[in-house]
C-alpha positions as CSV (number, residue, x, y, z in Angstrom):
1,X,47.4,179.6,-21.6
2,X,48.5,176.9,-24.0
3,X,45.7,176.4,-27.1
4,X,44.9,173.0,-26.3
5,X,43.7,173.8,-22.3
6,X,42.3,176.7,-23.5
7,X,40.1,175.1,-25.9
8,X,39.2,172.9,-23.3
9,X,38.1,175.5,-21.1
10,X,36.0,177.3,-23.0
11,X,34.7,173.8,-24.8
12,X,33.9,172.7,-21.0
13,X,32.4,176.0,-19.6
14,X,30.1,175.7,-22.9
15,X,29.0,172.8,-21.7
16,X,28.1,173.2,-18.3
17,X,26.2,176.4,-19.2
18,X,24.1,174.7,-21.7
19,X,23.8,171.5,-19.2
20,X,22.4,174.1,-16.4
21,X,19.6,175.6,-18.8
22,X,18.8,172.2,-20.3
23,X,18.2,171.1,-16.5
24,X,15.9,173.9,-15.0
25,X,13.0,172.2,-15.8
26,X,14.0,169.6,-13.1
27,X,15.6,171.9,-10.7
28,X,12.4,173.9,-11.0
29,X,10.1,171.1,-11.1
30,X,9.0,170.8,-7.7
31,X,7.6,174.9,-7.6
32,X,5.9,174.0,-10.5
33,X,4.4,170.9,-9.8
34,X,2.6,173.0,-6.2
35,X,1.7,176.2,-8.5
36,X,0.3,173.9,-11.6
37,X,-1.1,171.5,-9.3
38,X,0.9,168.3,-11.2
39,X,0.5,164.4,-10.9
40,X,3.5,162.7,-10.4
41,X,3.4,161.2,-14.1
42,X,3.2,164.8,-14.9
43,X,5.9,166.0,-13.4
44,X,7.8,163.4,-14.7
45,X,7.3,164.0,-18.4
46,X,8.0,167.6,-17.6
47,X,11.3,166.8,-16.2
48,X,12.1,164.1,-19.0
49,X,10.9,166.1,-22.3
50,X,14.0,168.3,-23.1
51,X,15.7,165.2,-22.4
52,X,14.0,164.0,-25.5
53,X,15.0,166.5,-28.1
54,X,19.0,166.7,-27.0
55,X,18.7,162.9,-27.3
56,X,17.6,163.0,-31.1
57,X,19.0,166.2,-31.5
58,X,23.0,165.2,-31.0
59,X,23.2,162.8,-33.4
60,X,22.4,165.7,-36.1
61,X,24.6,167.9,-34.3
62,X,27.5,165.9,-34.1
63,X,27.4,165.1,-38.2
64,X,27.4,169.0,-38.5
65,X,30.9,169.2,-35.6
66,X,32.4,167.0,-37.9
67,X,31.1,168.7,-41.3
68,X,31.6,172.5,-40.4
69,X,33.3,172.8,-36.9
70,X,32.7,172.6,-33.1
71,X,33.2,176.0,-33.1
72,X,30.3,177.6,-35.1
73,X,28.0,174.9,-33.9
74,X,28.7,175.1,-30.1
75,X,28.0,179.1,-30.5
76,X,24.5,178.2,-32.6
77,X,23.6,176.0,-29.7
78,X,24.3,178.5,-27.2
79,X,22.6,181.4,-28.5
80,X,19.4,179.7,-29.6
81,X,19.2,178.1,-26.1
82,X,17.9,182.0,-24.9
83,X,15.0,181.3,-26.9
84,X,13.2,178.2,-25.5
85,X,14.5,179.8,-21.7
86,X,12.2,182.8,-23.1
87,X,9.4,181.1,-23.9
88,X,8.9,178.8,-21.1
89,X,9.3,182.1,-19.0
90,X,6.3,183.3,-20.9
91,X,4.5,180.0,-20.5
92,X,1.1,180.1,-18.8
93,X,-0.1,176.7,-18.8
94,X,1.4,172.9,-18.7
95,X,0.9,172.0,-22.5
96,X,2.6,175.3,-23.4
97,X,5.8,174.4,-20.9
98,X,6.0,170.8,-22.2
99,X,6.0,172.4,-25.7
100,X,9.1,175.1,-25.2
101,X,10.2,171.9,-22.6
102,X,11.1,169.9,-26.1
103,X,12.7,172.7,-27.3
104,X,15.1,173.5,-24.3
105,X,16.4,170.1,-25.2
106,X,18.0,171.7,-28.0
107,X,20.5,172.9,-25.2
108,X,21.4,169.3,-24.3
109,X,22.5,168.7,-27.4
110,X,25.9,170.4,-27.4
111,X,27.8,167.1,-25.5
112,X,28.7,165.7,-29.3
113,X,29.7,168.6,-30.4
114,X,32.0,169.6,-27.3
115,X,33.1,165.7,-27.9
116,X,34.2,166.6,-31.5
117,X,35.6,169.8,-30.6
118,X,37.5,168.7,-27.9
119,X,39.1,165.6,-29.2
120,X,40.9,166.4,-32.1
121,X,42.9,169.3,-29.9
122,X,44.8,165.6,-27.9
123,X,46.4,163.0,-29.0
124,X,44.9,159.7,-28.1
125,X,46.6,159.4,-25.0
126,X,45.4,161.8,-23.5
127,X,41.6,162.1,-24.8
128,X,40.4,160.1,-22.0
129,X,41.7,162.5,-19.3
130,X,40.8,165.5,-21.7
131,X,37.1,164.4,-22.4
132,X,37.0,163.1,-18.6
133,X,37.5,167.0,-17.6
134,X,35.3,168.2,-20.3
135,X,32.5,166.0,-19.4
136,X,32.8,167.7,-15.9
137,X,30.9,170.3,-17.5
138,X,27.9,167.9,-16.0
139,X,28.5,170.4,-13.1
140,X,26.4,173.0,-14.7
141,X,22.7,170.6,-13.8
142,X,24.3,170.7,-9.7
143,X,24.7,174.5,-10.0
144,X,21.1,174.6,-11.9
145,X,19.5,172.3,-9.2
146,X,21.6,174.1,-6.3
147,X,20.7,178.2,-7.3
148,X,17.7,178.0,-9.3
149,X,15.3,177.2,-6.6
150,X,17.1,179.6,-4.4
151,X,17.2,182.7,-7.3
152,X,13.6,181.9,-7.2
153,X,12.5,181.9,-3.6
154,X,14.6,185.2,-3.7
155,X,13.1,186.8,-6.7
156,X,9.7,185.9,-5.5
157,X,9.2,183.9,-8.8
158,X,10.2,181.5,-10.9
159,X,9.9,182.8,-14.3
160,X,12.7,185.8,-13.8
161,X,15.4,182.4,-13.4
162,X,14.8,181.3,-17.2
163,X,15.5,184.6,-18.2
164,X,18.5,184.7,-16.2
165,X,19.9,181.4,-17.0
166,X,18.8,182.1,-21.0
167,X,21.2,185.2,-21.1
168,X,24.2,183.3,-19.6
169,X,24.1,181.6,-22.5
170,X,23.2,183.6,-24.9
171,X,26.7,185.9,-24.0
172,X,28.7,182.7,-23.5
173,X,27.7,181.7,-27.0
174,X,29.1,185.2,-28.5
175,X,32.1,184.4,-26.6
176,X,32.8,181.2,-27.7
177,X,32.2,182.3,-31.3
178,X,35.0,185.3,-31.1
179,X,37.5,183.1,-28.8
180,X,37.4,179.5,-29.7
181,X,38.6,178.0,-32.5
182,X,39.0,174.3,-33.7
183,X,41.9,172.1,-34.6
184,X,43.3,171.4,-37.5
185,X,40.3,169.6,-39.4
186,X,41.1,166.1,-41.5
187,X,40.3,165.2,-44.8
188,X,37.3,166.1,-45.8
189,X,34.4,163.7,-46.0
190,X,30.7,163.9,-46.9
191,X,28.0,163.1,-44.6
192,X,27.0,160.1,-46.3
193,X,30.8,158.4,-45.6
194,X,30.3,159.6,-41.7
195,X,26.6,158.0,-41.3
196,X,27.8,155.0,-43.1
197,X,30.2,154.2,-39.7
198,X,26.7,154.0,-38.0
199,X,26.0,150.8,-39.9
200,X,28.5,149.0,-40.0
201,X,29.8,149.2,-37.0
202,X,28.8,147.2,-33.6
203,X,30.2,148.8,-31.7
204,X,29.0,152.0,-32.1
205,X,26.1,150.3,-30.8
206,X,27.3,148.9,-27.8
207,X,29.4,151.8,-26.8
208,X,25.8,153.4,-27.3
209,X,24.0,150.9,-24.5
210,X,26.8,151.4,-22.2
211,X,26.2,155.4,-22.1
212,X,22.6,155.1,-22.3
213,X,23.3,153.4,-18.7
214,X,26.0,155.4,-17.5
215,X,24.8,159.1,-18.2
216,X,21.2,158.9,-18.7
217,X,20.9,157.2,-15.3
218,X,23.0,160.1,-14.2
219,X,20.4,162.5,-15.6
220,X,17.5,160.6,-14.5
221,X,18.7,160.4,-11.1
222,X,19.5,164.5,-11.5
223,X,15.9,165.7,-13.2
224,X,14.3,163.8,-10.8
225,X,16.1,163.6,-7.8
226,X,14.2,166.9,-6.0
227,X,10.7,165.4,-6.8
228,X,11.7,162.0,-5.0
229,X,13.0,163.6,-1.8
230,X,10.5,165.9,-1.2
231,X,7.8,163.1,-1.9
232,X,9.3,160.3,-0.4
233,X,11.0,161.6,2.7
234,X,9.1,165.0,3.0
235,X,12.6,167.1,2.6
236,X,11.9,170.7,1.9
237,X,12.8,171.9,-1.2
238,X,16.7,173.5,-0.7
239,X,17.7,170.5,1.0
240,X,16.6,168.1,-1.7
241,X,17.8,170.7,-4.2
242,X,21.4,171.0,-2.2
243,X,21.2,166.9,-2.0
244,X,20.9,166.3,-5.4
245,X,23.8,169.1,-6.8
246,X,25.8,166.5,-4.2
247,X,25.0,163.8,-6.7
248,X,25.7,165.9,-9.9
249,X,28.8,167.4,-8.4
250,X,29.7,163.5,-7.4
251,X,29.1,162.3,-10.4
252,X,31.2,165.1,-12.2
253,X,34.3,164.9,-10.1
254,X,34.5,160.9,-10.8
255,X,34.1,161.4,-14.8
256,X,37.8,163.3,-15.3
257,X,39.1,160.0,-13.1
258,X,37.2,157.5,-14.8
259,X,38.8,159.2,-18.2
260,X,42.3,159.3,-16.8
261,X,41.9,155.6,-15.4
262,X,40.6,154.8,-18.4
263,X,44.0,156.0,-20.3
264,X,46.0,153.5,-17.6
265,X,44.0,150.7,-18.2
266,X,41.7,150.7,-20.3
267,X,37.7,151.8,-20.7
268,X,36.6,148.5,-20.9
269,X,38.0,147.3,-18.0
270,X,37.0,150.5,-15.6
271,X,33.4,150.2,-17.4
272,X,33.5,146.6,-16.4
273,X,34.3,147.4,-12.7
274,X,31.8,150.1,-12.3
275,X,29.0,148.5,-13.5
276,X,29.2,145.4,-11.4
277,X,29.9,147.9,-8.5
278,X,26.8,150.0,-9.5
279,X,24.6,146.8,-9.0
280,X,25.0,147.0,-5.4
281,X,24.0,150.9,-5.4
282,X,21.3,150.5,-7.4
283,X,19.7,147.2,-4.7
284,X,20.7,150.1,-2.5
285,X,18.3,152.3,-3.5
286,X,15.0,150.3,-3.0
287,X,14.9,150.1,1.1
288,X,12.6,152.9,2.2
289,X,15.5,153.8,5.1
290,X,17.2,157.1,4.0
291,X,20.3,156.4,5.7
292,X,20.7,153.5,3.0
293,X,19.0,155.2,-0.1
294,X,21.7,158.3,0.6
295,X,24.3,155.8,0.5
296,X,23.3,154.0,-2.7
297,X,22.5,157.3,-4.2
298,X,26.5,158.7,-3.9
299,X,28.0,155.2,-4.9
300,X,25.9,155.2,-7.5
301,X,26.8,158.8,-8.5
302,X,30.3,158.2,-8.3
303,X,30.1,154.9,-10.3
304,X,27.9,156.4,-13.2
305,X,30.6,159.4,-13.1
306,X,33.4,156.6,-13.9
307,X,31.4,155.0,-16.8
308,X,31.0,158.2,-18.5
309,X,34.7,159.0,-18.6
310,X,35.2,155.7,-19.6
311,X,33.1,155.6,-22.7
312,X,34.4,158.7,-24.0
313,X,37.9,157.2,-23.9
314,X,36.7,154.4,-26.2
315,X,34.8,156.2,-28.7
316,X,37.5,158.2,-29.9
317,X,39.9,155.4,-29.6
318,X,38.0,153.2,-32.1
319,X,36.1,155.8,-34.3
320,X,39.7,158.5,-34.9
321,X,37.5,159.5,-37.9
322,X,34.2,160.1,-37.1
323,X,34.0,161.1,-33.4
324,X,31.7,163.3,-34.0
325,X,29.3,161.3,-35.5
326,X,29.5,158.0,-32.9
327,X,29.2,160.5,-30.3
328,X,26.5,161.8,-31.7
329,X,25.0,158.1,-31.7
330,X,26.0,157.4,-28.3
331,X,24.8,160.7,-26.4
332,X,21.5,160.2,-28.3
333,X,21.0,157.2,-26.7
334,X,22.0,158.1,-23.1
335,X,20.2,161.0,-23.6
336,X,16.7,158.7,-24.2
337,X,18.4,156.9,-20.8
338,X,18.2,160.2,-19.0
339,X,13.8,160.4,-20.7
340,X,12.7,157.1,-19.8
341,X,13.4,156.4,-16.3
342,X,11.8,159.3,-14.3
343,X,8.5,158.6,-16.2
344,X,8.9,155.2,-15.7
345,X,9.4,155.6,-12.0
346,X,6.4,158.5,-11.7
347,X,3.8,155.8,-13.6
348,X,4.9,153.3,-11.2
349,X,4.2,155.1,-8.2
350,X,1.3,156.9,-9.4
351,X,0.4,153.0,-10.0
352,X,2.4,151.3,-6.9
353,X,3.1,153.8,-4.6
354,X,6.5,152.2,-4.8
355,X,10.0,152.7,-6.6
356,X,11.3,149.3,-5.8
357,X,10.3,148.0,-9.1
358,X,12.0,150.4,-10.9
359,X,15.4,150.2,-8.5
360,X,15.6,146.7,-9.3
361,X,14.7,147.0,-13.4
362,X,18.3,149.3,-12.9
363,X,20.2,146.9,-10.7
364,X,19.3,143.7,-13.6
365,X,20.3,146.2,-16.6
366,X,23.4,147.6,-14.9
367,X,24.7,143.8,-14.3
368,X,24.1,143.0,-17.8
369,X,26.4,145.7,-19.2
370,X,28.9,144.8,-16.9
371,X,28.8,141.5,-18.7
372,X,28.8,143.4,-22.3
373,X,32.0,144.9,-21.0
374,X,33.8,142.1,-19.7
375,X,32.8,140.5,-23.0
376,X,34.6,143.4,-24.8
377,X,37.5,143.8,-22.4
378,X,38.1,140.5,-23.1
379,X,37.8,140.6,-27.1
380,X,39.4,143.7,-27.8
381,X,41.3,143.8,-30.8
382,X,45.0,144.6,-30.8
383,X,45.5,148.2,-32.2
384,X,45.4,149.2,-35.5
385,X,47.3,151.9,-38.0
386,X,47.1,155.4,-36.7
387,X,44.3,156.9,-38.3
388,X,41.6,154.1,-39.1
389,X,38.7,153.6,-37.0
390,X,39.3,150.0,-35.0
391,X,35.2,149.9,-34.6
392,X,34.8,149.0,-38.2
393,X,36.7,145.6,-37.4
């Protein structure tokens, strides 16, 4: 296999292992929220809390891809992942969950480094198709949301499926550590020069709102996806589990083509196009009819899919230097896009008994990044010398 695809195998498969146990929580949620006896608001901070930690924690993690190596800090991720799996398995009660919860969400923070990683392996032509097919690794919350209800329904229990999904990624970490290796690193640079882009740079923070839309409503609508159909329209708990992997698996198939599209014609224009589209799916979503919800649901996915391969075209593009780092930034904040909205929406129907509100909040925020974007589309700078970051202009 040539190096470069192979890296990108094993950088992608890393993911979606990681994605899978940092998603059990909300495959699992609805067997829990019947055994613990669980409020919606409840279940909705269980779902959102590992989000929380692989928010703040890829921001420290992709400094340390950019300091030491994808390599060694993709196989750290992986291994210690067993242990938070472990102790939820163990857990007893809802504070103690919530607790090793957090901690899971040290599994979510591998995106910036698999960014990193992957990156440097293509040249800039082709990192949006390369980081479109690596972010496919999204794939791994559908097979989470798909099997782990099932493995527990067979095993009789739920707790057996942490352990399960815990030593996956335990031996995938070993693996990674003896096959995988990284590119060719640059210069060397200290971690004070790397955090500095953060600051001067505004477009790291844009590029930052943009994925806070685009992947954590993607995970939002994935964590809590099985509570909504089993409470809303009564679906048993396989069907809304096999329903939502069909948005995750939607989702992932359109990120790869929103990366390659992205390399035809630019991120900022196929961000721009999504986003406006996504307002429609998201005004979709707030009719009770679940003919029409199902239909906003996939556009939706599809559209969100796009978006993501789209930003991670751009922030290699303008930040060469400190990928890493940016992505870091920017998967930090769609992870807290992924924590707010499902405990947004469980508050407001513990309060309303309705989602509208919330549906509509998404349709107002998606159409004002889609003017952002426009806005950038139509300001981009030309190019600039191979090798400096076109974000600090």
């Amino acid at each position: 296999m040539h190096e470069p695809k192979k890296q990108l195998f094993l950088a992608t498969t890393s993911f979606g292992i990681s994605f899978a146990v940092w998603g059990l929580l909300g495959a699992l949620a609805p067997v829990l929220k019947d055994e613990l006896g669980l409020s919606q608001t409840q279940v909705a901070l269980m779902v959102s809390i590992p989000v929380l930690l692989g928010s703040m924690g890829r921001l420290v993690m992709g400094v340390l891809a950019d300091r030491f190596g994808g390599r060694r800090v993709m196989a750290a991720i992986l291994m210690a992942s067993v242990v938070p799996a472990a102790g939820i398995a163990l857990s007893q009660s809802y504070p103690v969950i919530l607790a090793w919860g957090f901690v899971l969400g040290l599994a979510g923070s591998s995106f910036s480094v698999g960014v990193a990683f992957t990156s440097k392996w293509f040249a800039p032509e082709r990192q949006g198709t390369a980081l479109g097919i690596f972010g496919a690794g999204n794939i791994g919350q559908s097979f989470a949301v798909f099997f782990a209800p099932v493995l527990a329904a067979w095993l009789g229990a739920w707790q057996p499926v942490f352990w399960i999904f815990g030593g996956i990624s335990l031996v995938w970490g070993l693996v990674f550590l003896a096959t995988a290796r990284d590119a060719r690193p640059g210069a060397p640079r200290s971690l004070a020069e790397m955090i500095e882009v953060l600051g001067r740079s505004p477009k790291a923070w844009l590029f930052s709102l943009f994925y806070f839309v685009t992947f954590g409503g993607f995970v939002a609508m994935a964590v809590y996806l099985p509570t909504l159909l089993t409470s809303r329209y009564g679906l048993a708990l396989s069907d809304a589990g096999f329903r939502t992997a069909g948005f995750v698996l939607a989702a992932t198939l359109a990120r790869p083509l929103g990366g390659w599209l992205s390399d035809r014609y630019g991120g900022a224009r196929i961000l721009t196009i999504a986003f406006m589209l996504a307002v429609i799916s998201a005004l979709l979503l707030i009719p009770h009819s679940f003919g029409t919800f199902t239909w906003g649901a996939l556009s939706l996915a599809l559209l969100l899919g796009l978006g993501n391969g789209a930003v991670f075209k751009l922030v290699p593009e303008y930040f060469p230097q400190e990928t890493g780092t940016v992505t870091g930034l920017v998967g930090a904040f769609g992870g807290l896009g992924g924590f707010f909205p499902p405990l947004v929406l469980g508050i407001l129907v513990d309060v309303t008994g309705s989602y509208a509100f919330g549906f509509l909040a998404l349709a107002l925020f998606l159409l004002g990044c889609g003017l952002l974007a426009l806005y950038l589309m139509v300001t981009a700078s030309q190019v600039t010398p191979t090798g400096t970051s076109k974000g600090e202009a």
